[in-house]
C-alpha positions in Angstrom: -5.8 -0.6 -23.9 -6.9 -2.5 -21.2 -6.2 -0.3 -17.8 -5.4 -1.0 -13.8 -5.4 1.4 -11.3 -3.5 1.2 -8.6 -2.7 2.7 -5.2 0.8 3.2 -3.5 2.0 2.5 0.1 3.7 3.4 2.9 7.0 5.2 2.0 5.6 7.6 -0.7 4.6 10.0 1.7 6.2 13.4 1.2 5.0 16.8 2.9 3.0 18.9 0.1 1.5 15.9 -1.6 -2.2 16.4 -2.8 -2.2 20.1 -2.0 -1.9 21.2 -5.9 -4.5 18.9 -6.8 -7.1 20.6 -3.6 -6.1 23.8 -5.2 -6.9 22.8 -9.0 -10.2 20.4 -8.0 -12.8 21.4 -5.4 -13.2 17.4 -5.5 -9.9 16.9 -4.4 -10.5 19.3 -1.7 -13.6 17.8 -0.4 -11.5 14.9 0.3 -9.0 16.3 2.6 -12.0 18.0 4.4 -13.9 14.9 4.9 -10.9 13.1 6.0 -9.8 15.9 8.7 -14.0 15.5 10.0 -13.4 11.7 9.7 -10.7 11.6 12.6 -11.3 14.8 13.9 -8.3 16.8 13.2 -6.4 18.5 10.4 -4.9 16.2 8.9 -4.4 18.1 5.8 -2.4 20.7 7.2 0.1 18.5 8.6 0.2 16.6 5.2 1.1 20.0 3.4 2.7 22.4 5.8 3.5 19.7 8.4 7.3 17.9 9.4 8.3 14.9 7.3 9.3 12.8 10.3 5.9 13.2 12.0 3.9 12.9 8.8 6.3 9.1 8.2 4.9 8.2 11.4 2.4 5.1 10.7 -0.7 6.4 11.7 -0.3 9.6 9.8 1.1 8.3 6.9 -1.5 5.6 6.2 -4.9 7.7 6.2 -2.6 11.1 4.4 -1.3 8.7 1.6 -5.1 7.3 1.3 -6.3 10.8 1.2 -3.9 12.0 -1.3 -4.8 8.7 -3.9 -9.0 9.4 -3.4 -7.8 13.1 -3.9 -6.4 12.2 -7.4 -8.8 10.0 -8.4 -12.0 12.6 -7.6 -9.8 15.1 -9.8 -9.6 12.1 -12.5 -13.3 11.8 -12.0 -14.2 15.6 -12.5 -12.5 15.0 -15.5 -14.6 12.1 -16.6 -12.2 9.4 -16.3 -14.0 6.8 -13.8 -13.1 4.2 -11.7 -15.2 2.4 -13.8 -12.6 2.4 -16.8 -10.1 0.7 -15.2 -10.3 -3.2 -15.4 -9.1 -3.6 -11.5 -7.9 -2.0 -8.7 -5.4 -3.0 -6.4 -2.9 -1.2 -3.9 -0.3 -2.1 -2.1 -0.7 -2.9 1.6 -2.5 0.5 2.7 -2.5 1.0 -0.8 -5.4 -1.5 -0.7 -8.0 0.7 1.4 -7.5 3.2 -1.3 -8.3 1.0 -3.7 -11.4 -0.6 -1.8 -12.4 2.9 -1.0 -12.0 4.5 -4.9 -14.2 1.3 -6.2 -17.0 2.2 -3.4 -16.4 -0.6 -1.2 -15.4 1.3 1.8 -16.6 4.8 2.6 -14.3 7.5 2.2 -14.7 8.6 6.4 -14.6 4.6 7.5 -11.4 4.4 5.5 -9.4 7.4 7.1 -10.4 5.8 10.6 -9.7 2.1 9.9 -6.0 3.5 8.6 -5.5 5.5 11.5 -5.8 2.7 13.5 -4.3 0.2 11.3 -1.4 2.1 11.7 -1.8 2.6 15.4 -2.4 -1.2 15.9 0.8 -1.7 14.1 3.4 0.3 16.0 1.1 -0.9 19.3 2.0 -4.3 18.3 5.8 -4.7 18.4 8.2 -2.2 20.9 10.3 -0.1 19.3 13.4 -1.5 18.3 12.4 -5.3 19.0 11.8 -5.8 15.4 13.3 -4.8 11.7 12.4 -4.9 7.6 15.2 -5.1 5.3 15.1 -5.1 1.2 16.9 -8.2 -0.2 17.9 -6.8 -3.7 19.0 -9.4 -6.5 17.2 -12.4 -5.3 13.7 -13.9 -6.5 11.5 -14.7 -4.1 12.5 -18.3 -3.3 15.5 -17.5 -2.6 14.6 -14.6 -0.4 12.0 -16.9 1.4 14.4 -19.7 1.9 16.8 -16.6 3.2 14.5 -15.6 6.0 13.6 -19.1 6.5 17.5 -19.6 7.4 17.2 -16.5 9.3 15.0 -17.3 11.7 16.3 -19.8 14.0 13.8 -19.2 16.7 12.8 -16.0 16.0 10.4 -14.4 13.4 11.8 -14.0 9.6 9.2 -14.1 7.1 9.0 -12.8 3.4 6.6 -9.5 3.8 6.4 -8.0 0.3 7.1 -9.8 -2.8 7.9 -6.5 -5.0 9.1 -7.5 -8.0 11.5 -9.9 -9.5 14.3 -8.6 -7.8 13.2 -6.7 -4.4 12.0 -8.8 -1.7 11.5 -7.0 1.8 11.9 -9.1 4.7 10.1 -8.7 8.2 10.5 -9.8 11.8 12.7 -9.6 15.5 15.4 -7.4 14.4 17.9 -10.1 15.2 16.4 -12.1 12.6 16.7 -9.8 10.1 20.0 -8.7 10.7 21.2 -12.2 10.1 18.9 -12.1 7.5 20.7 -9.2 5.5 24.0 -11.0 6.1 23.2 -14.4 5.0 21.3 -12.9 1.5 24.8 -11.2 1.0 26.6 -14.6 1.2 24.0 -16.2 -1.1 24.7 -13.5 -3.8 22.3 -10.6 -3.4 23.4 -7.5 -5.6 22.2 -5.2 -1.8 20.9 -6.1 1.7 19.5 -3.3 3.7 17.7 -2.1 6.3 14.9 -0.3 6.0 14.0 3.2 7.5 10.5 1.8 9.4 9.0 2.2 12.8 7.6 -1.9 13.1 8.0 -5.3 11.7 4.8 -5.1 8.9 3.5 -8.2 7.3 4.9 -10.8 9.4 3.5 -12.6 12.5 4.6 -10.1 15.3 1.4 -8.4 13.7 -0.7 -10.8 15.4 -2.2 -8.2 17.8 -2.8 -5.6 15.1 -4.7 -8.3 13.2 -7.1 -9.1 16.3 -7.6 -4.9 16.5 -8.5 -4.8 12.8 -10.8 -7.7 13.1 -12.5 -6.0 15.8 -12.6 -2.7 13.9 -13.8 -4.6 10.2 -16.4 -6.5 12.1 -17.8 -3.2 12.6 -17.4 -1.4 9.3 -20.1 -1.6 6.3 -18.5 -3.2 3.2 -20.0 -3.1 -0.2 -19.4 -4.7 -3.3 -16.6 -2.9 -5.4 -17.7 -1.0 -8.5 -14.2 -2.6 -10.2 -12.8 -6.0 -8.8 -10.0 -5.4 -6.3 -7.0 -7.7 -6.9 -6.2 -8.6 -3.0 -2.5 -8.2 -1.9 -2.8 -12.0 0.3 -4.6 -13.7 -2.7 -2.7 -11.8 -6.2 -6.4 -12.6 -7.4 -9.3 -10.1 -8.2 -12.1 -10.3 -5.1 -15.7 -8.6 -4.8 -17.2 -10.5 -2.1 -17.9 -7.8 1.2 -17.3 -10.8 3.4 -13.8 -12.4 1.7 -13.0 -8.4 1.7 -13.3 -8.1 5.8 -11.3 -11.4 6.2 -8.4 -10.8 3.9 -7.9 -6.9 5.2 -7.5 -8.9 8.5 -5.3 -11.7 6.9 -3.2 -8.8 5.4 -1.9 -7.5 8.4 0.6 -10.9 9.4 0.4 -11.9 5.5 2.8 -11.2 2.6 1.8 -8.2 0.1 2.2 -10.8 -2.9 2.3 -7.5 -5.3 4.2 -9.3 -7.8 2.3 -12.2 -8.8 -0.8 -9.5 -8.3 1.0 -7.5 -11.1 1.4 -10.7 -13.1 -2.2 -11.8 -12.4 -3.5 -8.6 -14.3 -1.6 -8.9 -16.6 -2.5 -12.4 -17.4 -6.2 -11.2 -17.5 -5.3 -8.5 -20.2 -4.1 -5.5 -18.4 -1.8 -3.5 -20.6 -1.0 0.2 -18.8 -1.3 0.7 -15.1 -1.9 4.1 -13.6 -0.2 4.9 -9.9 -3.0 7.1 -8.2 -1.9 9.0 -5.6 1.9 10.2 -4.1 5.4 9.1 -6.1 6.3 6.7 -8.4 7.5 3.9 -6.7 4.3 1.2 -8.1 5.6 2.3 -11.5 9.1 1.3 -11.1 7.9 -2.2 -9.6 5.3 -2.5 -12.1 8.0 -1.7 -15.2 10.4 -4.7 -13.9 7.8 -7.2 -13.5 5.8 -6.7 -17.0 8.3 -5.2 -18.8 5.8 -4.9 -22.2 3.2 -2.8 -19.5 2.6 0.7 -20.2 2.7 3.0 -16.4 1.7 6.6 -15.7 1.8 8.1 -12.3 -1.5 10.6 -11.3 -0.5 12.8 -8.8 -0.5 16.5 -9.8 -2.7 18.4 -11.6 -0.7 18.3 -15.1 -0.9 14.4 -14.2 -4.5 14.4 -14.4 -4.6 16.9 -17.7 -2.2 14.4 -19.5 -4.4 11.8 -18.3 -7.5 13.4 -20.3 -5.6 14.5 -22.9 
């Protein structure tokens, strides 16, 4: 079996996540420790004692959902399952500094600080309420492109996560959207809906959060990943530190193309995929795009014991 791991993001965050695995694995728990020295708070308590609404917030859910996948991957590790074994990494979105981080390309301290203010830069970049995501359900992605394309008259539309073959999330002035969500409706969508978030990712009202991650990536030491990372902008494996800086930049105003990334591994021989880190919500994607693909989700202890086993 030829195996992938990947990394979830944003949306699988739930308060408690990680904190069996800290118990179970003094590896585990390094993690949150170095993480809560990394950005100079505790971080971990709010992840496992803290309130869900502040935790969702963007700039605590990116590094806690980061710390929570290296978390399960140092207890995989202790158990002598390395990186190393998997074929390629890849995340989604955020899910992307895990992966970068869990390969050795990032440090695990740069990583919690460049998500913190990733997720800053991103809420900083569009006011509240000026813009919207919404799930197109039941269309492919041309459809859902030409949808927001339609959409836009004027404003911002754009295609922001290609999920699988029938979940396309949409991204831009909430206007936009809105129209968006009704037009996809009228062109046969099974569910149009808006989605639960604080900002407009992946579209091109992330302009200014792309110019603060340049800045912050210019300064950041990037090394060549241990396992190729298969890039959300690209769907293609990448090593090189410098292609690494420019497309964690490009990802900020680009599409997370996660299916054809999905179909790209699988292409290159990938035959089970393991979700490191909080929920399930890869697996599901990752079951309706390669249907023949094998998934298992690493998030608890008895995850990482079956995972041995």
């Amino acid at each position: 079996m030829t195996r992938a791991f990947v990394f979830p993001g944003q949306g699988a965050q739930t308060v408690g996540m990680g904190r069996a695995l800290a118990e179970a694995y003094p590896a585990a728990k390094a993690v949150f420790d170095e993480v809560d020295a990394a950005l100079g708070e505790k971080l971990s308590a709010l992840i496992w004692e803290g309130d869900q609404e502040v935790l969702t917030l963007t700039e605590n859910a990116q590094p806690a959902l980061m710390a929570t996948s290296l978390a399960a991957m140092r207890a995989l590790e202790a158990e002598g399952i390395a990186v190393t074994s998997a074929a390629f990494v890849a995340g989604h979105s955020l899910g992307e500094y895990s992966a970068l981080c869990a390969a050795g390309a990032l440090s695990l301290a740069d990583t919690a600080r460049l998500l913190r203010l990733r997720g800053q830069a991103m809420q900083a970049a569009v006011p509240v309420g000026v813009g919207a995501m919404a799930a197109l359900l039941g269309l492919d992605f041309a459809a859902a492109d030409a949808v927001a394309k339609e959409a836009a008259q004027g404003e911002v539309c754009q295609a922001a996560n290609d999920n699988d073959p029938a979940q396309v999330v949409v991204s831009g002035h909430k206007g936009a959207v809105e129209r968006a969500v009704e037009i996809a409706k009228a062109k046969g969508a099974k569910r149009a809906i808006l989605l639960p978030v604080s900002a407009p990712f992946h579209c091109a009202l992330m302009e200014p959060a792309a110019r603060a991650m340049a800045a912050a990536l210019a300064d950041v030491a990037i090394k060549a990943p241990v396992v190729p990372v298969v890039a959300n902008v690209r769907a293609e494996a990448v090593s090189d530190p410098a292609l690494i800086r420019e497309l964690l930049v490009a990802q900020v105003t680009g599409s997370v193309r996660w299916r054809e990334s999905v179909e790209w591994m699988v292409a290159k021989g990938v035959t089970e995929f393991w979700e490191i880190g909080a929920g399930k919500a890869l697996s599901g994607m990752i079951r309706r795009i390669a249907k023949e693909a094998e998934t298992r989700a690493v998030g608890a202890p008895e995850d990482v014991a079956a995972a041995k086993g």
